[in-house]
Structure formats: structure tokens, C-alpha cells
N, CA, C and O of each residue as an XYZ file, in Angstrom:
796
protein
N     158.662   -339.777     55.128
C     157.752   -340.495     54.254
C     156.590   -339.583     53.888
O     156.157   -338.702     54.631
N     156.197   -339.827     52.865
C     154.912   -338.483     52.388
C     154.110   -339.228     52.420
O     154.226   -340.418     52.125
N     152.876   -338.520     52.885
C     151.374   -339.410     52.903
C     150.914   -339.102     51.547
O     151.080   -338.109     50.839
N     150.256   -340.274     51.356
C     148.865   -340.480     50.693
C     148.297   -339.240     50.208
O     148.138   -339.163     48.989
N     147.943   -338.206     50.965
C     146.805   -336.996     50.610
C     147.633   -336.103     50.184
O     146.980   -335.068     50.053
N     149.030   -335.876     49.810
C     149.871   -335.186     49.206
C     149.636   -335.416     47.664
O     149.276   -334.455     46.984
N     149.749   -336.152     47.321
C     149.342   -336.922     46.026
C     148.266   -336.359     44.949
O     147.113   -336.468     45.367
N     148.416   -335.602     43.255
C     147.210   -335.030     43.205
C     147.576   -335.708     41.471
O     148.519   -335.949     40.717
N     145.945   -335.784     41.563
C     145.719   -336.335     40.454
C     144.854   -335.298     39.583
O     144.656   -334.102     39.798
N     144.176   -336.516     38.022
C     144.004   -335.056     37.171
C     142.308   -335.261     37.957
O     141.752   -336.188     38.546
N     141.892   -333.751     37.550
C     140.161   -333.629     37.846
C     139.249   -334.461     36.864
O     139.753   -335.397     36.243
N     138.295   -334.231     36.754
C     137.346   -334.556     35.876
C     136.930   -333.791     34.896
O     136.205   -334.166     33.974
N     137.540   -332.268     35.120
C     136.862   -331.550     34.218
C     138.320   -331.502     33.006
O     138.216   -331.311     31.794
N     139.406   -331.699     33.660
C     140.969   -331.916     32.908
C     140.918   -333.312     32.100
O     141.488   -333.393     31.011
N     140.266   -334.344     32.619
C     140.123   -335.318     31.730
C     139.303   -334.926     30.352
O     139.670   -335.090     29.189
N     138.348   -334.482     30.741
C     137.364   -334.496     29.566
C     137.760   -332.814     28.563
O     137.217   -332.391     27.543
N     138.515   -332.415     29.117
C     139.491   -331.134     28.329
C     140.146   -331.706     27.187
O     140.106   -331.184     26.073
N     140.875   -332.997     27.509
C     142.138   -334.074     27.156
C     140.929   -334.382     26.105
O     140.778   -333.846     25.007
N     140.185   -335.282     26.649
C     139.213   -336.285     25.498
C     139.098   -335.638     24.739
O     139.716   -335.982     23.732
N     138.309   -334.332     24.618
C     137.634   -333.331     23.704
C     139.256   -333.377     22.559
O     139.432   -333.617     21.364
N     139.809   -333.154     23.262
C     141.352   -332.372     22.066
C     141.577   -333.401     21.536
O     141.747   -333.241     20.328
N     141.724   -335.122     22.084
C     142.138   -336.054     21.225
C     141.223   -336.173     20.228
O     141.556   -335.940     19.066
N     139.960   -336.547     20.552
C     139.280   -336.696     19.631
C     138.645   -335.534     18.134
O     138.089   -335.895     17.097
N     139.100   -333.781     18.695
C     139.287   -333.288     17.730
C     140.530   -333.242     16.800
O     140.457   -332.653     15.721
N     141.778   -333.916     17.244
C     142.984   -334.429     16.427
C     142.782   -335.615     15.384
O     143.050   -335.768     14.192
N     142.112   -336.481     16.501
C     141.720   -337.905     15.640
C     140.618   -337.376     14.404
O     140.538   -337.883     13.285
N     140.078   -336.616     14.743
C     138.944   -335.975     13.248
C     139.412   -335.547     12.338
O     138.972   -335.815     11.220
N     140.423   -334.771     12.527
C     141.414   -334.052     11.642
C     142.007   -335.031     10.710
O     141.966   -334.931      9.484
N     142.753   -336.316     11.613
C     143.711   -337.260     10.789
C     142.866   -337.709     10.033
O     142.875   -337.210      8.908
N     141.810   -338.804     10.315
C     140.723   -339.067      9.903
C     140.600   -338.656      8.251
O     140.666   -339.356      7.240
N     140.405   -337.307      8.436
C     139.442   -336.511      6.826
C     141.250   -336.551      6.293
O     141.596   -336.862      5.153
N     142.174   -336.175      7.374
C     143.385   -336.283      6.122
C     143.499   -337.635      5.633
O     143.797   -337.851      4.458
N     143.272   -338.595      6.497
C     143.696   -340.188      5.724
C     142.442   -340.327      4.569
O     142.792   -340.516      3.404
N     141.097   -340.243      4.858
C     140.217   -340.319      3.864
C     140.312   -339.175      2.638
O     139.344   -339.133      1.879
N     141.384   -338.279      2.410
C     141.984   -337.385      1.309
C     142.807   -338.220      0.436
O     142.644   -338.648     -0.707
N     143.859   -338.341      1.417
C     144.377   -339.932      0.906
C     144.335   -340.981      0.511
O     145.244   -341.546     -0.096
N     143.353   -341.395      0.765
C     143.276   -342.633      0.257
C     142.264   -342.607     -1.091
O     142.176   -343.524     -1.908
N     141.353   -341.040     -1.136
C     141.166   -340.799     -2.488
C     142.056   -340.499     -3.585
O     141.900   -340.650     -4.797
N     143.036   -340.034     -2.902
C     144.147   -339.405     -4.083
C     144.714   -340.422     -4.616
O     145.180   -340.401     -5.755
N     144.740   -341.666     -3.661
C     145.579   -342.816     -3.908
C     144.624   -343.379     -5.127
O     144.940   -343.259     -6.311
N     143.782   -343.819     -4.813
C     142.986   -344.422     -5.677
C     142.502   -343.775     -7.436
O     142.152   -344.386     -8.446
N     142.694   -342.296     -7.154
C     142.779   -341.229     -8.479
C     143.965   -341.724     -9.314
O     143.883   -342.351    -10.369
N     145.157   -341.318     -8.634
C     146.341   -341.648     -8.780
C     146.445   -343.343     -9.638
O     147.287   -343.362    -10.536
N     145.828   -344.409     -9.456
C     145.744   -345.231     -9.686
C     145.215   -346.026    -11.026
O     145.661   -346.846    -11.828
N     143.861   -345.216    -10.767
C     143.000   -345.133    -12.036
C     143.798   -344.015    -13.303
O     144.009   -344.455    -14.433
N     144.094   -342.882    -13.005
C     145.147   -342.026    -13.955
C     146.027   -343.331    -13.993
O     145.842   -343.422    -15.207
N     146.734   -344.297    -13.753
C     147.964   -345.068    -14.444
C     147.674   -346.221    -15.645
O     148.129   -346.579    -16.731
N     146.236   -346.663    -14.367
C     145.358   -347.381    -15.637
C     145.079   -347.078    -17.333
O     145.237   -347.670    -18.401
N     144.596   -345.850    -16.871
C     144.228   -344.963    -17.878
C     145.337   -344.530    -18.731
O     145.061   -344.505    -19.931
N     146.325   -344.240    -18.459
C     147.263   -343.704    -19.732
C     147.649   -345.008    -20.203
O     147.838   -344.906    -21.415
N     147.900   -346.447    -19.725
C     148.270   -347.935    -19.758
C     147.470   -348.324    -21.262
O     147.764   -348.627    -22.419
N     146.294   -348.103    -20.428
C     144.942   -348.882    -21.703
C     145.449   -347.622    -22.990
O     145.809   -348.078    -24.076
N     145.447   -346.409    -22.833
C     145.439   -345.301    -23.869
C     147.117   -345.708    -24.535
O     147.005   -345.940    -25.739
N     148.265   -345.813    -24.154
C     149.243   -346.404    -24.257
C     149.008   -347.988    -25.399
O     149.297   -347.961    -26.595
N     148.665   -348.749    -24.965
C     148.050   -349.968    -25.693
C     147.482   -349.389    -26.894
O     147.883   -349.909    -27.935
N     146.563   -348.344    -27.021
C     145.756   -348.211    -27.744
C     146.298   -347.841    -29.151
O     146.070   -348.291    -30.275
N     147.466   -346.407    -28.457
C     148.657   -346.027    -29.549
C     149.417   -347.027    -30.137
O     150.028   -346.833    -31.189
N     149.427   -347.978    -29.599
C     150.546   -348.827    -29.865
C     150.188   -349.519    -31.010
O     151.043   -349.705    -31.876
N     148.772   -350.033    -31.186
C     148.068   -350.614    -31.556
C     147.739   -349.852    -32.962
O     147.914   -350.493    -33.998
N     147.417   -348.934    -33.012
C     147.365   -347.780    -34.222
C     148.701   -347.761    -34.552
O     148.657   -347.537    -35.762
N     149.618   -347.834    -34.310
C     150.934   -347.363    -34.706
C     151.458   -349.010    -35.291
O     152.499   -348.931    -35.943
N     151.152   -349.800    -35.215
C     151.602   -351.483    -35.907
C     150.532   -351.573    -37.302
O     150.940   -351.867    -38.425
N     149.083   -351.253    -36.968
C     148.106   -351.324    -37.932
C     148.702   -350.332    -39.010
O     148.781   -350.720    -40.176
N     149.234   -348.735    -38.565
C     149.827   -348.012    -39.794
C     150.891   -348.416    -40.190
O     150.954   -348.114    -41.381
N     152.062   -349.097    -39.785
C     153.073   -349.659    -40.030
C     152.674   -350.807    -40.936
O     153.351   -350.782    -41.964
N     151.875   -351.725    -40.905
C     151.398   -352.583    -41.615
C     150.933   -352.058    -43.256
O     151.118   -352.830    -44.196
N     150.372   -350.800    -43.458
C     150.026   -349.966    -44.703
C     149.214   -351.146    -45.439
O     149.481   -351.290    -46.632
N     148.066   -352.176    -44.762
C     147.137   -353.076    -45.527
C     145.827   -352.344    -45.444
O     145.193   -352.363    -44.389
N     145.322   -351.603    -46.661
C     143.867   -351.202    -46.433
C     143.259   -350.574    -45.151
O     142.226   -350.793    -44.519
N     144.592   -349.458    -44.969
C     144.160   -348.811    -43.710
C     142.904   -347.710    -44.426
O     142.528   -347.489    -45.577
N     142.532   -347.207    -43.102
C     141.652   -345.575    -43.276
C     140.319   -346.366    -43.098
O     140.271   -347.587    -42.950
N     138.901   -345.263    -43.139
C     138.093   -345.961    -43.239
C     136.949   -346.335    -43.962
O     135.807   -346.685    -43.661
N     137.721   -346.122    -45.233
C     137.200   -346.978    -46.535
C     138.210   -348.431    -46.654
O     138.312   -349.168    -47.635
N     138.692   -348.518    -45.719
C     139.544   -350.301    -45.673
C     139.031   -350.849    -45.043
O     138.033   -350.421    -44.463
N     139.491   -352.000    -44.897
C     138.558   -353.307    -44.161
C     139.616   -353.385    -42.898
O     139.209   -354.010    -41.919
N     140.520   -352.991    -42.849
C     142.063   -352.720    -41.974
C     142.180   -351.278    -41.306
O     143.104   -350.485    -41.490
N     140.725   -351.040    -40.252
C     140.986   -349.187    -39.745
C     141.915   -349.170    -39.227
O     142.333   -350.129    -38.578
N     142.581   -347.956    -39.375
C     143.384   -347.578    -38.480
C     143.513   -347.402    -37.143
O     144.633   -347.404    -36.632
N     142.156   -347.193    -36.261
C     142.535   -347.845    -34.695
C     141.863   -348.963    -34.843
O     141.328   -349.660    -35.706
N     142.138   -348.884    -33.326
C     141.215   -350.460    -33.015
C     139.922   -350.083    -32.690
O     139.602   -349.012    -32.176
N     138.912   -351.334    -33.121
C     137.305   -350.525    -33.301
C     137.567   -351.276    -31.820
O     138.292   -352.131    -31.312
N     136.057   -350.019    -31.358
C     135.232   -350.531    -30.176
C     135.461   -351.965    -29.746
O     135.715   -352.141    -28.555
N     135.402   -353.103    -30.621
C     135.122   -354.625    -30.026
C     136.273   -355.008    -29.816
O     136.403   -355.778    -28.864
N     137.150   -354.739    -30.371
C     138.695   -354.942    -30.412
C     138.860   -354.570    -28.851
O     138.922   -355.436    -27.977
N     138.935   -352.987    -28.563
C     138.709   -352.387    -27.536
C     138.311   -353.627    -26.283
O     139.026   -354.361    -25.601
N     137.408   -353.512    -26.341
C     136.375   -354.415    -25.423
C     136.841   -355.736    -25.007
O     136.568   -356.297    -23.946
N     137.790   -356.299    -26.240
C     138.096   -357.718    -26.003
C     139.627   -357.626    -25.808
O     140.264   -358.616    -26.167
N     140.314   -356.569    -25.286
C     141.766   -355.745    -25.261
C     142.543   -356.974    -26.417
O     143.288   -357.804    -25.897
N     142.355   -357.018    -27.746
C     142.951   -357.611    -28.938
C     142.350   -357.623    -30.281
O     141.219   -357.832    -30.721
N     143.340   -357.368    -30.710
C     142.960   -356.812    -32.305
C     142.496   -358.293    -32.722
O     143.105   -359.311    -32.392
N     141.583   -358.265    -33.326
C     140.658   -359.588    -33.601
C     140.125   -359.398    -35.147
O     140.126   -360.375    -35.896
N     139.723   -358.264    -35.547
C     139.065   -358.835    -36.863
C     139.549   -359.329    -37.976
O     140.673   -359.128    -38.435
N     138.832   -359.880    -38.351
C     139.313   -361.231    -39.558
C     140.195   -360.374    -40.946
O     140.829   -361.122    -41.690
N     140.210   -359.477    -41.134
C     140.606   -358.438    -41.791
C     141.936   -357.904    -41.622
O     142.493   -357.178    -42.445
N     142.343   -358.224    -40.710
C     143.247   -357.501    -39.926
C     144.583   -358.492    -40.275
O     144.369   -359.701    -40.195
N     146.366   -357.917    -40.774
C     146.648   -358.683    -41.405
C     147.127   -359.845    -40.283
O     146.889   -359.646    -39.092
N     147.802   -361.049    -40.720
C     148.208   -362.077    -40.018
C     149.180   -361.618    -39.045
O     148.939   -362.140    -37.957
N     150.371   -360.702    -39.005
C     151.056   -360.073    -38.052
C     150.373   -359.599    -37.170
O     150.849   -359.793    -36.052
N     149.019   -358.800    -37.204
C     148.124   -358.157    -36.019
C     147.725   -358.805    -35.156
O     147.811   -358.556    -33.954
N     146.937   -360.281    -35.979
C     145.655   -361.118    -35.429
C     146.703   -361.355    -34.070
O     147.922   -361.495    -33.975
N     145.585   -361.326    -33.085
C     145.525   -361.732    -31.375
C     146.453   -360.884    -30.890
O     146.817   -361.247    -29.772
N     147.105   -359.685    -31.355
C     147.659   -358.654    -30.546
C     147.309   -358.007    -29.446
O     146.581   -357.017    -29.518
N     147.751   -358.451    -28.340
C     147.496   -357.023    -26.809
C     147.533   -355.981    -27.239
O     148.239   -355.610    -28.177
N     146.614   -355.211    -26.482
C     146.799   -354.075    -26.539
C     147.193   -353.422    -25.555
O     147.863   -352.391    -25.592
N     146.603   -354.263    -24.152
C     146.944   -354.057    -23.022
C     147.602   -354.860    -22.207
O     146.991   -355.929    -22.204
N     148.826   -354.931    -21.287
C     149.034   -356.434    -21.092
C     148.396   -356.028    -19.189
O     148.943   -355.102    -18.591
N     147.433   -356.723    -18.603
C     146.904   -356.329    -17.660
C     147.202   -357.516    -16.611
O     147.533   -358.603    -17.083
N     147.101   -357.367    -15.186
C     146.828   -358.344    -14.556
C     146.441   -359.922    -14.370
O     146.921   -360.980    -13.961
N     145.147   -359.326    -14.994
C     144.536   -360.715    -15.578
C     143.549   -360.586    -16.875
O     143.020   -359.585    -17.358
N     143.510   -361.495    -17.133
C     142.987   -361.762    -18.548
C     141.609   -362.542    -18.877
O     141.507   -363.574    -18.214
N     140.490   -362.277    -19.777
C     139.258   -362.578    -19.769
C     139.065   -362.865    -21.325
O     139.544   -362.153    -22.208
N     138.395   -363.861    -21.512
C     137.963   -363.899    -23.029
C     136.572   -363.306    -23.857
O     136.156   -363.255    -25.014
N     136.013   -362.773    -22.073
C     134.982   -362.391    -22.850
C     134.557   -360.885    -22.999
O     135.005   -360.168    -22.104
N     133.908   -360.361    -23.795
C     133.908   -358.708    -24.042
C     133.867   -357.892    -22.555
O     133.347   -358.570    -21.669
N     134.286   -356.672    -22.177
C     134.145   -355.684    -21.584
C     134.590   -356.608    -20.257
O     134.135   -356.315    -19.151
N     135.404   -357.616    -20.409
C     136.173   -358.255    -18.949
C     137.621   -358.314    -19.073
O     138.236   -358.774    -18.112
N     138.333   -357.886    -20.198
C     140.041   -357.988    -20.448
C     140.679   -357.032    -20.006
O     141.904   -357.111    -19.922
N     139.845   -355.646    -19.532
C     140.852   -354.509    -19.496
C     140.935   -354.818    -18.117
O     140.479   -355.705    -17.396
N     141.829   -353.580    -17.929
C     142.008   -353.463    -15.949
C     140.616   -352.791    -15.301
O     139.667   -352.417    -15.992
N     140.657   -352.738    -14.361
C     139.398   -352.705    -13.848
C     140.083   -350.817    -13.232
O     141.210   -350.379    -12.998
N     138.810   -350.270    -13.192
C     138.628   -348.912    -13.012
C     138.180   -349.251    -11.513
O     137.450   -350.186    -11.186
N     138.917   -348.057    -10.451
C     138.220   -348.427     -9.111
C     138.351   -346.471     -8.512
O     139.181   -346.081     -7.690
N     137.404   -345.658     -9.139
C     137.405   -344.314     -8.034
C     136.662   -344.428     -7.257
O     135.709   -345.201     -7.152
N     137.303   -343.105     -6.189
C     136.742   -343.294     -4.648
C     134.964   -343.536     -4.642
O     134.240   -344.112     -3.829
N     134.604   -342.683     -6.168
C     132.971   -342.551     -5.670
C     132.370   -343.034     -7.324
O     132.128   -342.116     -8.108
N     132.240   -343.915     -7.602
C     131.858   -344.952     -9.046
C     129.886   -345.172     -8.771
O     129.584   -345.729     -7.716
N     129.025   -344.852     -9.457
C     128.266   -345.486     -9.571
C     127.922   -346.621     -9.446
O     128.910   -347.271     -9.107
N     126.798   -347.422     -9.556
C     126.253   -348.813     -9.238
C     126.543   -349.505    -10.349
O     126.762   -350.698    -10.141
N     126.660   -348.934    -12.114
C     126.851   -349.385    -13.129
C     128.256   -349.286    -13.738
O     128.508   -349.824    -14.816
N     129.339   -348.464    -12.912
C     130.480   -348.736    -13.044
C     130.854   -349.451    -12.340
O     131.685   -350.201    -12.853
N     130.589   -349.699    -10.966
C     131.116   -351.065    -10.060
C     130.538   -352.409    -10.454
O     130.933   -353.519    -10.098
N     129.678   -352.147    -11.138
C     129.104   -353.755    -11.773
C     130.235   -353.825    -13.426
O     130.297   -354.831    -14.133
N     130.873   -352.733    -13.663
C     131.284   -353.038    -15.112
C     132.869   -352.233    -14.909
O     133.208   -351.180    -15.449
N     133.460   -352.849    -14.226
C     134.802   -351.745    -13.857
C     135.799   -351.776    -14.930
O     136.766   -351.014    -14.933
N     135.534   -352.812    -16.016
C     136.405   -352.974    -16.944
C     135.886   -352.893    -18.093
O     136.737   -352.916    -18.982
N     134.405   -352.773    -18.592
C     133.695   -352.435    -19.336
C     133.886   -350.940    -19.831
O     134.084   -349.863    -19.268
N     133.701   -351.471    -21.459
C     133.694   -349.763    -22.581
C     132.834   -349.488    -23.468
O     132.669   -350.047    -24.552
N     132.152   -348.434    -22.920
C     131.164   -348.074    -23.598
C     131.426   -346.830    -25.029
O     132.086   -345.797    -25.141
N     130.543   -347.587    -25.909
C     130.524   -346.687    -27.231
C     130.630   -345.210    -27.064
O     130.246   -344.826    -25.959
N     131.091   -344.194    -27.954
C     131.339   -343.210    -28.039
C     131.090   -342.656    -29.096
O     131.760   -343.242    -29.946
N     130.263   -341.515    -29.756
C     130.613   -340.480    -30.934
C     131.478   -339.704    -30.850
O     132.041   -339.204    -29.877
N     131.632   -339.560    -32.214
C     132.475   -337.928    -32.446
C     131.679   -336.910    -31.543
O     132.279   -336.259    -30.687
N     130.326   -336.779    -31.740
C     129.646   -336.116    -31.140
C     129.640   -335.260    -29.669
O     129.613   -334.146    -29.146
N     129.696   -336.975    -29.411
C     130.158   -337.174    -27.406
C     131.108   -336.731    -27.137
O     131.123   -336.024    -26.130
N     132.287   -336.919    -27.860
C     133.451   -336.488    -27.138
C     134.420   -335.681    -27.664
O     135.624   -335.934    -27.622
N     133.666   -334.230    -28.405
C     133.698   -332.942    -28.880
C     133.308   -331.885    -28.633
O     133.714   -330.820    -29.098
N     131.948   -332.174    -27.386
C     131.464   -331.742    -26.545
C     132.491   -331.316    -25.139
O     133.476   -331.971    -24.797
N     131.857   -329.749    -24.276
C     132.915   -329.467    -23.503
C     132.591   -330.600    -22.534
O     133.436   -331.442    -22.230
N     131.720   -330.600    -22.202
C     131.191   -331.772    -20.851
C     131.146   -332.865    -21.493
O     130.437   -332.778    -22.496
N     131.615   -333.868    -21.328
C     131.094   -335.339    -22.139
C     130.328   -335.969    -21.547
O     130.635   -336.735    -20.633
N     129.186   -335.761    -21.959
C     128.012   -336.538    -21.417
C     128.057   -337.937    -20.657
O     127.701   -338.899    -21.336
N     128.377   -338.142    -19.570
C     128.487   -340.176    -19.588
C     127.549   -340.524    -19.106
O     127.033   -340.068    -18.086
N     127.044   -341.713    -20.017
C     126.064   -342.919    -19.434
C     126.771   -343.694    -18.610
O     127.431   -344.634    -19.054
N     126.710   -343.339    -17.040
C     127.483   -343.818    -16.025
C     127.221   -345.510    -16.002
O     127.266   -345.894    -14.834
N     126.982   -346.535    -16.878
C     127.093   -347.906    -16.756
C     128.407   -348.452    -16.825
O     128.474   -349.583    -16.344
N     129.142   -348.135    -17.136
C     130.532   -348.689    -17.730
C     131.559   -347.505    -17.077
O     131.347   -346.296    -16.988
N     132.921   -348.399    -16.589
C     134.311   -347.557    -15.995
C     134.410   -346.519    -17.530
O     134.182   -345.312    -17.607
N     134.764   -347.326    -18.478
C     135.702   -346.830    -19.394
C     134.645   -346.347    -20.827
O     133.660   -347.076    -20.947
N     134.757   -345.345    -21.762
C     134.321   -345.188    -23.186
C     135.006   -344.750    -24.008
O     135.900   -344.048    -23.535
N     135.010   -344.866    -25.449
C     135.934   -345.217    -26.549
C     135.261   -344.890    -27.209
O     134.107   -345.317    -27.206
N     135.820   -343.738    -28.298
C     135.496   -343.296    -29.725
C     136.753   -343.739    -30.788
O     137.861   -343.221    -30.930
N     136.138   -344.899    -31.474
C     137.211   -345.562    -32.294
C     137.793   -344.631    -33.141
O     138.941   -344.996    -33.396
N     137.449   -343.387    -33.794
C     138.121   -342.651    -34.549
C     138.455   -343.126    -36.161
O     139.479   -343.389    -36.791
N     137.091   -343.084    -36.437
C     136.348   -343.911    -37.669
C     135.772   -343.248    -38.588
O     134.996   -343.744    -39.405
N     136.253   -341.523    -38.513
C     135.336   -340.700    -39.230
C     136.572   -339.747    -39.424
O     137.561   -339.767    -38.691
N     136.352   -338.690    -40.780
C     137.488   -337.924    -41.263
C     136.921   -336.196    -40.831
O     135.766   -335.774    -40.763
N     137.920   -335.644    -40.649
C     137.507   -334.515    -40.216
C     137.482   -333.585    -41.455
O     137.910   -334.008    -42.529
N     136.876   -332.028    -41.305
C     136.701   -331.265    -42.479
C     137.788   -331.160    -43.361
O     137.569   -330.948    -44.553
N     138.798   -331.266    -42.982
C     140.369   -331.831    -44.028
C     140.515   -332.784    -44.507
O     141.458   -332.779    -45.299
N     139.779   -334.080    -44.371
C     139.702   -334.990    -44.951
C     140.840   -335.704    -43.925
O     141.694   -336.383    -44.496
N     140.917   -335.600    -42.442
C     142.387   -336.548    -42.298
C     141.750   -337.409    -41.388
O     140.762   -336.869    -40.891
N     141.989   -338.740    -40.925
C     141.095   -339.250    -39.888
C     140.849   -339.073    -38.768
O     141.968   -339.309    -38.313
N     140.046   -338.753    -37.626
C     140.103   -338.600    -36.530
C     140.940   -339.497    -35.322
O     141.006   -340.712    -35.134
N     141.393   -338.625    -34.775
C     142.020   -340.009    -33.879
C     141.166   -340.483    -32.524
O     140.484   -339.806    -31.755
N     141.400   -341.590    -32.530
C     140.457   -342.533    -31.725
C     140.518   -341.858    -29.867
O     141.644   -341.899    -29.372
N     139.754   -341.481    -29.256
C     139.833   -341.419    -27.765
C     139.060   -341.820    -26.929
O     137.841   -341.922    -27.067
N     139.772   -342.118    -25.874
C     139.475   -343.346    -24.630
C     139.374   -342.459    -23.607
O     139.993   -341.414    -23.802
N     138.712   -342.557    -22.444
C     138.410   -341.851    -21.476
C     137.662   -342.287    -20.136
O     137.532   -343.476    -19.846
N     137.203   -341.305    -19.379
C     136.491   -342.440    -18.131
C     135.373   -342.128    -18.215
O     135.254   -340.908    -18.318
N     134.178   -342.830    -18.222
C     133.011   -342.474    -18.654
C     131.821   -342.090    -17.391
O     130.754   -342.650    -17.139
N     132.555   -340.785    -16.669
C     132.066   -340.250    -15.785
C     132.259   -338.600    -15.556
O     133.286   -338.209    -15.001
N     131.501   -337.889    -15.887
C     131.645   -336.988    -15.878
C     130.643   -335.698    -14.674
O     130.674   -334.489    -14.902
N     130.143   -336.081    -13.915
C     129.682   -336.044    -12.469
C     130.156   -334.915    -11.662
O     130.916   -335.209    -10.740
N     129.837   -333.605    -11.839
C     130.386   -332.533    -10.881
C     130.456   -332.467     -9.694
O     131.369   -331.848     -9.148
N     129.210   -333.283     -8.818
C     129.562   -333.062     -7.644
C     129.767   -334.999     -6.977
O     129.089   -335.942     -6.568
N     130.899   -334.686     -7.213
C     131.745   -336.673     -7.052
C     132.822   -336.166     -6.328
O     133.005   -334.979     -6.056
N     133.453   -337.014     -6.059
C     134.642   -337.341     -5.015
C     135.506   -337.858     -6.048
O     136.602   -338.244     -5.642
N     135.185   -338.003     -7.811
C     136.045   -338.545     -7.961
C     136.620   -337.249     -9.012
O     136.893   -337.365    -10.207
N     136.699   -336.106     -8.237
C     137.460   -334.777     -9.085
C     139.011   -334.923     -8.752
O     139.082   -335.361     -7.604
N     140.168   -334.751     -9.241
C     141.299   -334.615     -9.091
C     141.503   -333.249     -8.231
O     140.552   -332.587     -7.816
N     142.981   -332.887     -7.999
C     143.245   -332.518     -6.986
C     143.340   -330.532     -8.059
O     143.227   -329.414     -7.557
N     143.527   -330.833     -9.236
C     143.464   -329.473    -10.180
C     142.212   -329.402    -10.641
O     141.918   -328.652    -11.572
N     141.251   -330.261     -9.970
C     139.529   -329.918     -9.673
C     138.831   -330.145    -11.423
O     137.888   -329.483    -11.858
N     139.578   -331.237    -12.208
C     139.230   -331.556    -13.329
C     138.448   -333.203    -13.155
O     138.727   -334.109    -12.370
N     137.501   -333.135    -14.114
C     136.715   -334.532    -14.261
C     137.463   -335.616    -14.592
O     138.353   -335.433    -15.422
N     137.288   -336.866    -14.069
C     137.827   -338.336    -14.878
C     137.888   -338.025    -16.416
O     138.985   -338.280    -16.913
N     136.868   -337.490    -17.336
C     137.034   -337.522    -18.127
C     138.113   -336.722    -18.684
O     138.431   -337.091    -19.814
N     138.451   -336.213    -18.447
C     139.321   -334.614    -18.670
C     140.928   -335.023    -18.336
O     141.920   -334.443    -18.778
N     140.903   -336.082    -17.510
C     142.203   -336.615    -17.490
C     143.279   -337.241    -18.704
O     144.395   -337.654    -18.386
């Protein structure tokens, strides 16, 4: 029979060897799961984003098919303006009877009132005025978004240049949608180290 004092257990200084290593493993996983779960959420907002931009084409492409007083000397532009935008449906009174109350987007859920119809924008690191407006779209110039940096007034997820003006050829501009954050030092850079907007 073996005694008792044969028996060896770990020290104290072997325990806290152990602790130290788990808990520098657990740090490691940690920053990898919080990588993750940004990428996830990038990843997410990019699907949004080509969805609403998707809608948007679609939407230009029925209005030119229609050939009623397009361009923008017509009462019938060729994209969808800003409010249209905002209220994700071609709405103006102008617009022919085949258009009126067209999706543009078909989303989750649905709102009747401006800057609440689209999908909601959610990156890892959003301002106080994009988390109050995650589905909100803010106005855009030619100006704004011809520029290398696009300036964003971080209140609103989303901004929209209806593409309402003709370029030095005389042909119309086309309308672009984007994320209206442009923030160098954010968490919400992609993984090829480009801005929301740039997506």
C-alpha cells in the first residue's frame, strides 16, 4: 500500500505559471473574436449597401425604360431624387402610373415615414448621429462626392447624390449612394484598409 506522503502535487509557483499562460491565450482569442465580429458586421453593412445601391439601379433602369420626360429638364428624372431615396419609393406625382409606389428596396421592415424605410446601417464603430439615424440619407453634391475624401456629416448611416446634373459632355451624371462616414482613425476600415465610403 503507498502512503499518503508519496503523493505530489502541483506547487504554487506551477499554478500561477498555468494561470499566467491561460489567461495570455484567453487575450489572444479575445482580440481574435473582437476582429470578428467586426468583420462580421463590415461584411454585413457591405450587403446592405450593394442591396439599397441594387434597388437604386433598378429603379433608374424602369424610369429609363418608361422614356416619359426623363433627364433633368423633365418632370420624370432619371434616378430617384433624394426623397424618393429617403422614403425607399418612387413617389412623385410626375412619375408615370407604372412607377408610382415602386420599391426600391424590399427590406425587413417597412416605415412610412422619411429616412425610416431603408435597412438600418450597423458598423462596429458609428457615431452618436448615425446610431440615432441608422437608416437615414443624407443629401449629397456633385461636389461631395468627386472629392478624394468625401467629406461626411457623420448624422446619418447612409448619403445620396441623386445625379441631377450633366457632366462637361452634356450626359447625365449618375446618381451615388454611399456610407456617410469617412473617419480615418475608426474601426469601421475594411480589411483592404479602405473607408465605408469607398466601398
Amino acid at each position: 500500500m503507498v502512503g499518503l506522503g508519496n503523493n505530489k502535487g502541483f506547487t504554487l509557483i506551477e499554478l500561477i505559471i498555468v494561470i499566467i499562460i491561460l489567461g495570455i491565450l484567453s487575450s489572444a482569442a479575445s482580440q481574435y473574436y473582437l476582429k470578428m465580429q467586426e468583420e462580421a458586421k463590415i461584411a454585413a453593412t457591405k450587403g446592405k449597401l450593394a442591396a439599397i445601391r441594387g434597388g437604386i439601379e433598378l429603379g433608374h433602369a424602369k424610369i429609363m425604360v418608361s422614356g416619359v420626360n426623363t433627364g433633368p429638364e423633365g418632370d420624370n428624372p432619371d434616378w430617384p431624387t433624394l426623397e424618393e431615396v429617403q422614403f425607399n419609393e418612387l413617389m412623385l406625382e410626375t412619375r408615370p402610373d407604372s412607377l408610382q409606389h415602386l420599391k426600391l428596396v424590399r427590406a425587413d421592415h417597412f416605415s412610412n415615414e422619411r429616412n425610416k424605410a431603408l435597412p438600418d446601417c450597423n458598423l462596429p464603430d458609428m457615431t452618436s448621429g448615425m446610431s440615432q439615424n441608422p437608416s437615414a440619407v443624407a443629401s449629397r453634391s456633385l461636389a461631395d462626392v468627386t472629392t478624394g475624401i468625401r467629406r461626411a456629416i457623420e448624422s446619418t448611416c447612409w448619403a445620396y447624390y441623386p445625379g441631377n446634373e450633366r457632366d462637361a459632355n452634356g450626359r447625365v451624371v449618375d446618381a451615388i449612394f454611399y456610407i456617410n462616414d469617412d473617419r480615418p482613425n475608426s474601426s469601421n476600415i475594411d480589411a483592404a484598409d479602405r473607408r465605408p465610403s469607398q466601398w
